[in-house]
C-alpha positions in Angstrom: 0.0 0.0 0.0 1.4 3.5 -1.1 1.7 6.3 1.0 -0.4 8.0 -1.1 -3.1 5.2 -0.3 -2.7 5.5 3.4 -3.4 9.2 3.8 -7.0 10.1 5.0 -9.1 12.4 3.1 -8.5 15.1 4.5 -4.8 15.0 4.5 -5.6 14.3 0.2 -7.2 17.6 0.1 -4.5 19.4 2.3 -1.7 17.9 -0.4 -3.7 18.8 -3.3 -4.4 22.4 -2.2 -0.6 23.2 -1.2 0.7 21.5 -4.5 -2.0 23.9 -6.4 -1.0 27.1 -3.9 3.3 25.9 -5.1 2.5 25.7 -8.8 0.2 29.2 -8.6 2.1 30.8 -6.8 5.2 29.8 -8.5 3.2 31.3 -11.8 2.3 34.6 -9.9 5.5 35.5 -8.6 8.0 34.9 -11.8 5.4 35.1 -14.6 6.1 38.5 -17.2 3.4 38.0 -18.7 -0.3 37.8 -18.1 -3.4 36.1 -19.8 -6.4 37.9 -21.8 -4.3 39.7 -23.2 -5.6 43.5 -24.0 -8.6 42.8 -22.0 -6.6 42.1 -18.5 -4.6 45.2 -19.1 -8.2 47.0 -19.8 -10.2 45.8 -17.0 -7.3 46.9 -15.1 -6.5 50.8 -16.7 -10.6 51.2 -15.8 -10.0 49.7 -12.1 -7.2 51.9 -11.6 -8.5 55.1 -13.0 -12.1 54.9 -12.3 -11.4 57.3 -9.2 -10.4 60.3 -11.7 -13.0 58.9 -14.2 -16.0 57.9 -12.5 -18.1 57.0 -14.9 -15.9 53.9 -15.5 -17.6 52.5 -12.7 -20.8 52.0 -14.6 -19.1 50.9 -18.0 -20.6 48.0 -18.9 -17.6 46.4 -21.2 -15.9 46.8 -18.3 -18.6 45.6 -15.9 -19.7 47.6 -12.5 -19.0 45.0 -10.1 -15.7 44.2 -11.2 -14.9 47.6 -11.4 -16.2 48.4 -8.4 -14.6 45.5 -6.2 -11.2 45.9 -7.7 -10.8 49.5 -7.9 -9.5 49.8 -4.0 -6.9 46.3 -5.3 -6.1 48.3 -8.3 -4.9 51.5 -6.1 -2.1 49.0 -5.0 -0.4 48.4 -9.1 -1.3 45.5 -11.8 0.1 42.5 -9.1 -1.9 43.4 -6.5 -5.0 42.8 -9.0 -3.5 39.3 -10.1 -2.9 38.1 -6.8 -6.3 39.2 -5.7 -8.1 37.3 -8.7 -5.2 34.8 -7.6 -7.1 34.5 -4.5 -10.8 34.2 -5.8 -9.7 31.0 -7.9 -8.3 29.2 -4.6 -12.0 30.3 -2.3 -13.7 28.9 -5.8 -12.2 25.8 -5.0 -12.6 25.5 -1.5 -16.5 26.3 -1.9 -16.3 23.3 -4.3 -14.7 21.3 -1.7 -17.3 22.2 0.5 -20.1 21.5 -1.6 -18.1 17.9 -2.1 -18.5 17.6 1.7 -22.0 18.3 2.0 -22.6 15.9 -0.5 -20.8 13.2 0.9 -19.1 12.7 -2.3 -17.1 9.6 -2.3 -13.2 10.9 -2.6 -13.9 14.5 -2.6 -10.2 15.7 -2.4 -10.9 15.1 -6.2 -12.9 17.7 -6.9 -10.3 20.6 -5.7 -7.9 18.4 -7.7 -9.7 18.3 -10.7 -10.8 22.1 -10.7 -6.8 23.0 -10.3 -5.5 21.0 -13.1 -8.2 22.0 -15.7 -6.3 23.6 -18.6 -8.5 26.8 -18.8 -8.1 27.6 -15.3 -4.9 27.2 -15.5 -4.4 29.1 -18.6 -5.8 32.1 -17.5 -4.8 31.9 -13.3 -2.8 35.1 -14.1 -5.0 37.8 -15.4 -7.1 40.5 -14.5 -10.3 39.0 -16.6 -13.8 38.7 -15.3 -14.3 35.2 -15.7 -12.7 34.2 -12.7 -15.1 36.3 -10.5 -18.1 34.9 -12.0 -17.2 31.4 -11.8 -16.3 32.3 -8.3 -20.0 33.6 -7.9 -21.8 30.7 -9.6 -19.9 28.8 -6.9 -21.4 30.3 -4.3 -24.8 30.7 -5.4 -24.6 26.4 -6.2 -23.4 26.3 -2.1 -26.2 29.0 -0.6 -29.1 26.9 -2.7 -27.7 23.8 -1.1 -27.8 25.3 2.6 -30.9 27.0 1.5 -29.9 30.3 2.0 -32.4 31.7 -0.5 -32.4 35.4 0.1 -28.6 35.4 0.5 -28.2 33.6 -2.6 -30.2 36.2 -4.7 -28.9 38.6 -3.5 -25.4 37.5 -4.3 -26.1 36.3 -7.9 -28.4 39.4 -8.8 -25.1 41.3 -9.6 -23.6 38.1 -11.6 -24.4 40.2 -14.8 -22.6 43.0 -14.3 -19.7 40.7 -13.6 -20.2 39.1 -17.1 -23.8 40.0 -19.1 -24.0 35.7 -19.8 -25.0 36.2 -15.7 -28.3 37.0 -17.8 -28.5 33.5 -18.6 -28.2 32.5 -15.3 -30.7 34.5 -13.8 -33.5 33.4 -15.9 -32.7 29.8 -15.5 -33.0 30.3 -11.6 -36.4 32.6 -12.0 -37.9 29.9 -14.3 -36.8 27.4 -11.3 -38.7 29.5 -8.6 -41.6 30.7 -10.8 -42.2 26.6 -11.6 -42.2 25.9 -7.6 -44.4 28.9 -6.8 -41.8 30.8 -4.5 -42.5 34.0 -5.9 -42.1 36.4 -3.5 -38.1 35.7 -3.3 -37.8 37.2 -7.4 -37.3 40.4 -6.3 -34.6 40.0 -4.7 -32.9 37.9 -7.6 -33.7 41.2 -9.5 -32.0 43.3 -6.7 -28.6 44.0 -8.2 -30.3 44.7 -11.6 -32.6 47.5 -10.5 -29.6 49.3 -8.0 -27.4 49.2 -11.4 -30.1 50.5 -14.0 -31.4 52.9 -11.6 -28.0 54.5 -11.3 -27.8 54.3 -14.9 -31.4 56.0 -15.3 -30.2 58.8 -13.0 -27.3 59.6 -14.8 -27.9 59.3 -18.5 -31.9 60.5 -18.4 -31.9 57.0 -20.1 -35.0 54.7 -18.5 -33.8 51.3 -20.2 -30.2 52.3 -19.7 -29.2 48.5 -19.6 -30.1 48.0 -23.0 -29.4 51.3 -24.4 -25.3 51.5 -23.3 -24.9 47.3 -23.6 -22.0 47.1 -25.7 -22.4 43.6 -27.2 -26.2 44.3 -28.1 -25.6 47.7 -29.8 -22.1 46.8 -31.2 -21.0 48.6 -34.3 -18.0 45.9 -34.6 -18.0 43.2 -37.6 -14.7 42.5 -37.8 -15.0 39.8 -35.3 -16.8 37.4 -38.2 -18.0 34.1 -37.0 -17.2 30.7 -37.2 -18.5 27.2 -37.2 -21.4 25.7 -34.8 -18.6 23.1 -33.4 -16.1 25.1 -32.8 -16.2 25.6 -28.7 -16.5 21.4 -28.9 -13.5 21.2 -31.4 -11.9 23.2 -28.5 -13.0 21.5 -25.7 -10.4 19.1 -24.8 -7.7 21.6 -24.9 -9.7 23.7 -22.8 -11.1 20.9 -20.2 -8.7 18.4 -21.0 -10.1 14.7 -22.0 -12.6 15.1 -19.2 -14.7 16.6 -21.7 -15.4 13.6 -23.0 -16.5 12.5 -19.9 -19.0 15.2 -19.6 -20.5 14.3 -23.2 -21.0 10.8 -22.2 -22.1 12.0 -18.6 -24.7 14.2 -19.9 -25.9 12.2 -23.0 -26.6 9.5 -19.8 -28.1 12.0 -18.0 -30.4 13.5 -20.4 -31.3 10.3 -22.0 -32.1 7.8 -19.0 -32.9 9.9 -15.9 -36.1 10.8 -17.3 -34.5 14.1 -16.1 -37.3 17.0 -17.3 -40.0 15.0 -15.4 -37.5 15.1 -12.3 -36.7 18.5 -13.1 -40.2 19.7 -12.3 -41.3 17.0 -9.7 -38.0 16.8 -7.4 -38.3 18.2 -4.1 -37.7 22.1 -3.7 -33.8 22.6 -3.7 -32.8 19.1 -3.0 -29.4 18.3 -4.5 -31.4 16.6 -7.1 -33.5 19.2 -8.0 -29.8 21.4 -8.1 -27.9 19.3 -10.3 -30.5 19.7 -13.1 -31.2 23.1 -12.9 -28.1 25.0 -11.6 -25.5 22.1 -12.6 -26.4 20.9 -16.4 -28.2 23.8 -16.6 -25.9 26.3 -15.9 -23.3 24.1 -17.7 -25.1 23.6 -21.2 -26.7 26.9 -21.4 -23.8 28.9 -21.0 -22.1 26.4 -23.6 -24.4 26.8 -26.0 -25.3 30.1 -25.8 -21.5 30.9 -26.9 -22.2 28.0 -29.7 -24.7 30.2 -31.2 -23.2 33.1 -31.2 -20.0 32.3 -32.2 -21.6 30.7 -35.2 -24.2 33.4 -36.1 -21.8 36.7 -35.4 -23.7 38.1 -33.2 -23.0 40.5 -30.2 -19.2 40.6 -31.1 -18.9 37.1 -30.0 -14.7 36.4 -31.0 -15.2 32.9 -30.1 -12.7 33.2 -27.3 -12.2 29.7 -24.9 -11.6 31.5 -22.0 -14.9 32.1 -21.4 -15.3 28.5 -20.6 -13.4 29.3 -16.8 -17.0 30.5 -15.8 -18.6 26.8 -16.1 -15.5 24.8 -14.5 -17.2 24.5 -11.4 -20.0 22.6 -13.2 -17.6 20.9 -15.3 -15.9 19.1 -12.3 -18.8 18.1 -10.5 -20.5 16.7 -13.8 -17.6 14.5 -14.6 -17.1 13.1 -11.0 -20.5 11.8 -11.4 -19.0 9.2 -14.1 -16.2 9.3 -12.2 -17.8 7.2 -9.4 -20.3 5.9 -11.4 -20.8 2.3 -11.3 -19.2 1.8 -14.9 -16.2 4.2 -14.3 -15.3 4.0 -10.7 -12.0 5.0 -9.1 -13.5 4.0 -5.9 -16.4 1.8 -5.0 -17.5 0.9 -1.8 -14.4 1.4 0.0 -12.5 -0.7 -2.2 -9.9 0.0 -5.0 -11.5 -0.6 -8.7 -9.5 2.1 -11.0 -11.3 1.8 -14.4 -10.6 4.1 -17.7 -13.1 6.8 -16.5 -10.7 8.2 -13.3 -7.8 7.5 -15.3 -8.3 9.7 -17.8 -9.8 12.2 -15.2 -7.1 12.4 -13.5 -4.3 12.3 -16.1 -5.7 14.1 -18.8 -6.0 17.6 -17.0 -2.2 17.0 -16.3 -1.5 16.7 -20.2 -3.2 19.0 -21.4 -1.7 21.8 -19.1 1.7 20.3 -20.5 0.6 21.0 -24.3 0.0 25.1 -22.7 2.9 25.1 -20.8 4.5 24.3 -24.6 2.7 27.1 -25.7 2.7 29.8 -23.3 6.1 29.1 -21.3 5.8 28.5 -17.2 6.0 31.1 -16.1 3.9 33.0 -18.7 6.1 35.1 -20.6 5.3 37.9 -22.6 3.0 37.3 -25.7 4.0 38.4 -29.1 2.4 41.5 -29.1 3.3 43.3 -25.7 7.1 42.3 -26.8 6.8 44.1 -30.3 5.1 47.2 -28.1 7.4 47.0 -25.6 11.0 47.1 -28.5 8.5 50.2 -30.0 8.4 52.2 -27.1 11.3 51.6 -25.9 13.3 53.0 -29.7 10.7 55.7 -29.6 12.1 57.2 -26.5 15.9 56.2 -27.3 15.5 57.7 -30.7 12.4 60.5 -30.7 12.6 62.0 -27.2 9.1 61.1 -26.6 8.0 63.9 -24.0 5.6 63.0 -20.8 3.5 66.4 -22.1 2.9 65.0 -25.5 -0.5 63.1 -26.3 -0.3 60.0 -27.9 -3.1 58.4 -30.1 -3.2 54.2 -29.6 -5.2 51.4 -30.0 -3.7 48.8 -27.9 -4.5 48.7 -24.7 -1.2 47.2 -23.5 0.4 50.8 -24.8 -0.6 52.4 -22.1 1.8 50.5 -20.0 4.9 51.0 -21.3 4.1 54.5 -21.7 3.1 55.1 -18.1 0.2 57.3 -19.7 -3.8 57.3 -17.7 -5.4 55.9 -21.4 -8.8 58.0 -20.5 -7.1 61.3 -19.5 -7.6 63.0 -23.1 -4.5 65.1 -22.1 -2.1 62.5 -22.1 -3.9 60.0 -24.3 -6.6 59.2 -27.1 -8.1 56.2 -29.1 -6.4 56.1 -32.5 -9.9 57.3 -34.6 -9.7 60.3 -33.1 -6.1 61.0 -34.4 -7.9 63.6 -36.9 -8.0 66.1 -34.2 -4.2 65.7 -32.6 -2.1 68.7 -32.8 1.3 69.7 -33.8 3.4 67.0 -32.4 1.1 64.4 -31.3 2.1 60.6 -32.0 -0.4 58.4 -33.5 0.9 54.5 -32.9 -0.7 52.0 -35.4 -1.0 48.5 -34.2 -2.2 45.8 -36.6 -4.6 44.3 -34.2 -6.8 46.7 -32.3 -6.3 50.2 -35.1 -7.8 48.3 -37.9 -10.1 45.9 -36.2 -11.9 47.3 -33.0 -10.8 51.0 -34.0 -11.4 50.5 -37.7 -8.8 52.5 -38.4 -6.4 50.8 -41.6 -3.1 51.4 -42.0 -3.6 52.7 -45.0 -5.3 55.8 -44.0 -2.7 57.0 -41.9 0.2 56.0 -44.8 -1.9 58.7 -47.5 -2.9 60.7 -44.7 -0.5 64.1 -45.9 -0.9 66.3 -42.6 1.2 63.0 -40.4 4.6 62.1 -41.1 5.9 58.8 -40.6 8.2 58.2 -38.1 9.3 54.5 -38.4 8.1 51.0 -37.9 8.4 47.7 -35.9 8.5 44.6 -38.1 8.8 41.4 -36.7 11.2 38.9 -38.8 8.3 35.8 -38.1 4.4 37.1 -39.6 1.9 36.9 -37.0 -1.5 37.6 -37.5 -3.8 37.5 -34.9 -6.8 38.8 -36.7 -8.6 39.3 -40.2 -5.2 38.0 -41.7 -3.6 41.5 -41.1 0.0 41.1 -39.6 1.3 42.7 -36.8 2.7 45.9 -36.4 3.9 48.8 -34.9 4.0 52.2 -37.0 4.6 55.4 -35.9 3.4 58.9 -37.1 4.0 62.1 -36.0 1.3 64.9 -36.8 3.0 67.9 -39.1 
């Protein structure tokens, strides 16, 4: 018998959460780099300046509550915001492993495991994105509905979408759920953080429906974004839940197929665990899934198809495929004895591989991607050879710009958005980057190059072509206006 063998559960859990807490940490402290790309640096830039800007706060790309929670974290620099979504990943496991032990789940040091060494998780431990808070709160609405801490529980999750606007998803699913069981009188508080956040909206703007009027995905001028096929978040989904996401297929084909689970769905007793798993487990799981299916393939709502997303559902994810796990046709376990079939094994190994194939891709630590490097040699030249001034305004795209440059990218004195370049003055630098200027900013190079009242000051051209959108390659020019 291995050591391994002879350690109690709890002891299990206490080795797989310092492992995880080594290897994360480990990631936070040396990594260069960061996840999500221009999208971590911008949730941050509106964290950190919402104070001088304060309508930031209610931006809704950027998303109230997570502006909101981290602006205080983001007073503290760009770690401090990392470690504190650090943090939030680590309490989302440990409300797993606390819904694994109200449960009774057989072996529930797995779950914590499992959550850990999913690829997307992972992937994206060091960012500032908002996925990580969300999954953190679908958590903790999943635990509150098993305690039956109702009010609590609404309460919570009424500000899920304005952590993420798929939150809307969420909270119909859960009204449908009370409407069907007649508990009507606790909707309004699911509809709690809503009203507070429109209200404030309404009382700014003059705008009534200001949640639909300033959404950004619903009224979205952006095409360049394109679509793509119906399977592609299933194409992806081994790299992004590791082989366990064939588990979940087969799981949830079983499920849906034999359980005679919409009967159950509506006949189960109010907020049993029974009653949960179908509703705020699968549910949750598939409708989040497939509402980025759809709009993915359709184009719609500036969907980019983008994996990451899929960190909001792990918590679902894991306790799906321990189901099979200990099923009685995939067992690791069963009744006390040792019965390891294919099921655990590729569980447990398969998150492990696939974190090797991004640790090929990405480094460990992260290092820098191929953009902030090609910003960082631009910037870096442009002061060496230009005597870039600190009083100069500079017109940019990128959102990682704004680092290097040390420069408050919504203070209009110091910085603007790249379409605006027509009204810089004398001396103003306009930097063209070939994935936000001519994409998000619809601003081609081309413009700039026959543009007679800029003169061009240089460029950055990488020796390998990389294109990280619409086939355009990228990089860096620099103009001057005359």
């Amino acid at each position: 018998m291995t050591l391994f063998q002879q350690m109690s559960n709890q002891h299990k859990t206490v080795l797989v959460f310092s492992l995880a807490a080594c290897s994360y940490v480990f990631l936070f402290l040396f990594a260069d780099g960061v996840a999500g790309g221009g999208d971590t640096y911008t949730h941050f830039f509106m964290s950190k300046y919402a104070g001088d800007h304060p309508e930031l706060f209610l931006n809704q790309w950027g998303k109230p509550v997570f502006t909101t929670l981290f602006f205080p974290i983001a007073q503290l620099g760009f770690k401090a915001v990392l470690g504190f979504n650090l943090m939030l990943i680590f309490a989302q496991a440990g409300i797993l492993f606390k819904i694994a032990q109200k449960l009774n789940l057989q072996q529930n040091w797995l779950i914590p495991f499992l959550f850990f060494t999913t690829p997307v998780i992972f992937e994206n431990a060091i960012s500032a994105l908002t996925e990580i808070l969300f999954g953190m709160m679908v958590i903790s609405f999943l635990y509150l509905s098993l305690t039956k801490r109702i009010i609590l529980s609404f309460l919570a999750i009424s500000w899920l979408p304005f952590v993420r606007s798929e939150g809307f998803i969420f909270i119909l699913i859960i009204a449908l759920y009370y409407i069907v069981n007649r508990k009507w009188k606790y909707l309004p508080f699911l509809l709690f953080g809503t009203i507070v956040i429109n209200s404030m909206g309404w009382y700014l703007s003059g705008e009534p429906l200001w949640l639909f009027s300033t959404n950004p995905y619903v009224n979205t001028a952006i095409t360049a974004y394109g679509s793509g096929s119906f399977f592609h978040f299933f194409l992806w989904g081994i790299p992004v839940f590791g082989l366990g996401f064939i588990i979940l297929l087969l799981q949830s084909w079983n499920f849906f197929k034999s359980e005679r689970w919409f009967q159950n769905a509506f006949r189960s007793d109010f907020l049993s665990w029974h009653a949960i798993r179908i509703w705020f487990v699968y549910g949750f799981f598939w409708s989040f899934f497939f509402a980025h299916v759809v709009l993915w393939w359709q184009g719609m709502w500036a969907s980019l198809g983008l994996t990451r997303v899929m960190f909001c559902i792990v918590g679902p994810f894991v306790l799906i495929i321990h189901e099979k796990i200990f099923s009685t046709h995939g067992a690791i376990f069963s009744d006390g004895k040792k019965t390891l079939k294919w099921w655990g094994i590729v569980a447990i190994l398969s998150p492990l591989l696939a974190s090797s194939m991004i640790l090929e891709r990405v480094g460990f630590p992260t290092g820098f991607g191929t953009e902030e490097r090609i910003i960082n040699q631009a910037i870096e030249e442009l002061r060496l050879t230009n005597n870039l001034k600190e009083h100069e305004t500079v017109y940019f795209a990128h959102p990682y710009f704004a680092v290097p440059l040390n420069r408050d990218p919504f203070n209009s004195e110091q910085s603007m958005r790249i379409e605006y370049y027509p009204d810089a003055k004398s001396g103003d630098w306009i930097l063209w980057d070939g994935h936000f200027a001519p994409n998000e900013h619809e601003t081609p190079l081309s413009k700039l190059i026959n543009d007679t009242t800029l003169i061009q000051i240089g460029a950055i051209i990488p020796n390998r072509i990389y294109k990280p959108l619409n086939d355009i390659p990228f990089e860096i020019h620099v103009f001057r206006r005359k």
